[in-house]
Structure formats: C-alpha cells, structure tokens
C-alpha positions in Angstrom: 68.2 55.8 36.0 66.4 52.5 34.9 69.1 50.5 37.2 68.4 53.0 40.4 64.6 52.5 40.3 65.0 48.2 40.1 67.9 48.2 42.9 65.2 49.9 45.0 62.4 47.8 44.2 64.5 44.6 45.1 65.5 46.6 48.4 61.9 47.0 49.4 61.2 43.4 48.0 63.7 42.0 50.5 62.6 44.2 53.2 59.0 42.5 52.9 60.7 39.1 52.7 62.1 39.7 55.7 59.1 41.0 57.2 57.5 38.0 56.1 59.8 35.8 58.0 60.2 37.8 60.6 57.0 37.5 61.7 56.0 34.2 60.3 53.8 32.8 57.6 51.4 30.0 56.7 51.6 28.2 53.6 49.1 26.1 51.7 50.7 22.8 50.2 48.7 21.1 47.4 49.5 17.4 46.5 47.8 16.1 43.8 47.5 12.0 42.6 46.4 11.5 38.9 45.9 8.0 36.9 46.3 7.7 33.1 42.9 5.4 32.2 42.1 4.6 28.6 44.6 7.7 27.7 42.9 9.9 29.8 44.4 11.3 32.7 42.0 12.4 35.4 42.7 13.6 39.0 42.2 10.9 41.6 43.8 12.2 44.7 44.0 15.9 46.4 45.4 16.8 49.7 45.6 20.4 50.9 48.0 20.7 53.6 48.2 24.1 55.9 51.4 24.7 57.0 53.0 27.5 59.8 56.4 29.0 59.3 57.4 30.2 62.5 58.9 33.7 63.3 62.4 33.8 62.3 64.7 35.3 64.7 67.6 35.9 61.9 65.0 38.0 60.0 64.4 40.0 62.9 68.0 40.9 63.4 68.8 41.6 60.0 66.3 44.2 60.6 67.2 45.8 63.8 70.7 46.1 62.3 69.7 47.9 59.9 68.8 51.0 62.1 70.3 54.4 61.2 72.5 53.8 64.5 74.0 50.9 66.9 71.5 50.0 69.7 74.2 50.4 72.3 74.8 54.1 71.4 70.9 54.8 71.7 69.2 55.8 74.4 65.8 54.8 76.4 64.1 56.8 74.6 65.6 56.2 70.8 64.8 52.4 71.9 61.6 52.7 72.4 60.8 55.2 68.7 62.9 53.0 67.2 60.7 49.8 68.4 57.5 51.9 67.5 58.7 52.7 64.1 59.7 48.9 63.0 56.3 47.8 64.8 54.4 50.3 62.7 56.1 48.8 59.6 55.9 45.3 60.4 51.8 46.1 60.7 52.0 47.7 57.5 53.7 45.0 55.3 51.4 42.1 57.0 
C-alpha cells in the first residue's frame, strides 16, 4: 500500500515539473565572494542574478500526450474541453 501512495506522489510531482517548464520559470542565482583575513572569513562580494527559463515546448507535449485519447481521433469539440481542462490545470499548479 506504502509503494502505491509514493508512485503517485512522484506522478503528481512530475506533473508539476512539467507544468513548471511548460510554462516557464524564473530563477534567482546567488553568487557569493568571501576572503579569509586574520582567520576570519567574512563575505566581501554578493551578486543576485534573476534569471527566465522559457516555456518549454517538450513539456508541453509530454502533456498533451498524455490525454485519455489521440488528438486526431477527437473532435472540435473534445479539443477545445480538452484545451480548457489542461488550461484550468496549468492555472492551478502556477
């Protein structure tokens, strides 16, 4: 029982990853300088660096292939629920 409950918590943790990515992402890089004087190291330099991951268009298709049926088999109308329901997700998980 133990193994079902963790295989589905790493499902959903992947599906958030490729949320993530699928929709893109900043990321804060810290670079930090210190100096050993007298035995004592103390913190000269810090640079914070904002960085923007784009959208990942892999991501994205993992996702869409992961519909309950092929695209080409749906219809105008499954397309369009179908696009609602992994827009309503993607707004969830961000």
């Amino acid at each position: 029982m133990k193994e079902k409950t963790k295989k589905t918590k790493t499902i959903s943790d992947f599906e958030q990853v490729l949320i993530k990515k699928a929709l893109g992402y900043d990321v804060k890089e810290v670079v930090e300088e210190y100096v050993n004087e007298d035995g004592e190291i103390r913190l000269t330099k810090k640079k914070v660096t904002k960085k923007n991951v784009p959208p990942d268009l892999t991501a994205l298709k993992i996702l869409l292939n992961d519909c309950e049926q092929p695209l080409e088999r749906m219809s105008d109308e499954d397309l369009e629920n179908e696009k609602n329901r992994l827009l309503k997700l993607l707004e969830e998980k961000s």
